[in-house]
N, C-alpha and C positions, 0 to 999 in steps of 0.2 A: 459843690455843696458838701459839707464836711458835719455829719452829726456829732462826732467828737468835740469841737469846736460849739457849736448848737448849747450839746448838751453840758459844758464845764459853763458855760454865759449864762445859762439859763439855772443853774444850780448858786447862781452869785448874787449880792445886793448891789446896785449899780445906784441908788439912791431917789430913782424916782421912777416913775413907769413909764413917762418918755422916753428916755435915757433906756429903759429895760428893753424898750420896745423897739428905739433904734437899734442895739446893739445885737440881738439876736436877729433884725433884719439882717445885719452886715454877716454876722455868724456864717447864717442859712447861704449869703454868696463865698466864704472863705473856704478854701481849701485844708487839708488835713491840719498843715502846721500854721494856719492862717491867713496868710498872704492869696494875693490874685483877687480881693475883695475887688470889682468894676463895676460901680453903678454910680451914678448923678444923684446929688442931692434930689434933685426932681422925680427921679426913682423912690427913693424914699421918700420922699414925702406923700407921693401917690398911692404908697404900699402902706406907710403906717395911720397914712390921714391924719399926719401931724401938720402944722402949720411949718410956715419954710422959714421962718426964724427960728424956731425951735428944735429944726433937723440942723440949721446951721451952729447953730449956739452947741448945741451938742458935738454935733462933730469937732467944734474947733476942742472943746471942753475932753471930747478924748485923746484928741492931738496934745491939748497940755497936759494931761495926766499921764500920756507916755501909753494909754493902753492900745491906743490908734496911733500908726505913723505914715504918712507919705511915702510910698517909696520911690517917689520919681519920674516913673513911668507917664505915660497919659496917654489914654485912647482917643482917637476922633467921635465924635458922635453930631447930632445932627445941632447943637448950639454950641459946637467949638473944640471943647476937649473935655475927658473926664479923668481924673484922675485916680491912680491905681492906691486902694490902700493895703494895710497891715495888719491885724490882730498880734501881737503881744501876750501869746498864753501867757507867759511867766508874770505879767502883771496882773492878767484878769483871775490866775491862779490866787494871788494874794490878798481878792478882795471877800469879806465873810461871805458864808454859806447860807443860804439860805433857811435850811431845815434847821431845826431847834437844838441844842446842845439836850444832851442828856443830862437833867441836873437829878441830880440826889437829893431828897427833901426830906430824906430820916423818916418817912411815913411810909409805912405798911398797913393794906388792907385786909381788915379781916374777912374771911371767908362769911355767907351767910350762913345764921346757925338759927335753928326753929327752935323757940320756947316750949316748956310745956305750955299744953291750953292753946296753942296758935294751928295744930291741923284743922284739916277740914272736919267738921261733924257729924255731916250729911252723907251718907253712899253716896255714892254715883249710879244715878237708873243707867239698870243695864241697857244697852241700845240693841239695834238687829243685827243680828251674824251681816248681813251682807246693805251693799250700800243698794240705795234706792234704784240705784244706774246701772247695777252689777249686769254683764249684757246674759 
């Protein structure tokens, strides 16, 4: 489990929240520089409660985008074999950020400033030195 990893995926637009959801799944298995991801589509799908079209479509979807890659490997597991994937910082690095650019909009706020005529006009009744609870 690699938070680094985690937390650069999770700071990205991935473009849908499937897609956001699968990929910080895969994240949370990836090691520091990504790789050693081993889990079955059937994992994920169990984990995100996605439908298993939809973990598959995705996957292959990061496969052609280069940001997922096979590396060849494949584990046994209990329906055949699983295959090992890859996380690709250097592409999930280049997709936008998530948080808001800092735009400049030429507007400054002015501080609040009291009128004449806008204080209060009434005193304030004085209240008792001590509160009702004081022990």
């Amino acid at each position: 489990m690699s938070w680094r990893v985690a937390k650069e995926c999770a700071e990205r637009r991935f473009g849908s929240a499937p897609r956001k959801q699968i990929i910080m799944f895969l994240a949370d298995k990836a090691s520091d520089d990504g790789s050693g991801i081993w889990c079955s589509k059937g994992m994920i799908q169990r984990h995100t409660e996605l439908g298993a079209s939809t973990v598959k479509r995705t996957i292959k979807e990061f496969l052609d985008e280069g940001i997922l890659i096979e590396t060849g490997q494949k584990k046994r597991c209990k329906n055949g074999h699983t295959i090992v994937y890859r996380l690709i910082l250097a592409k999930v690095m280049l997709l936008e950020l998530t948080r808001e650019s800092d735009i400049e909009t030429g507007f400054t706020v002015a501080p609040v400033q009291t009128e004449p005529g806008t204080q209060p006009m009434v005193d304030p009744v004085p209240g008792p030195q001590r509160t009702p609870n004081y022990p």
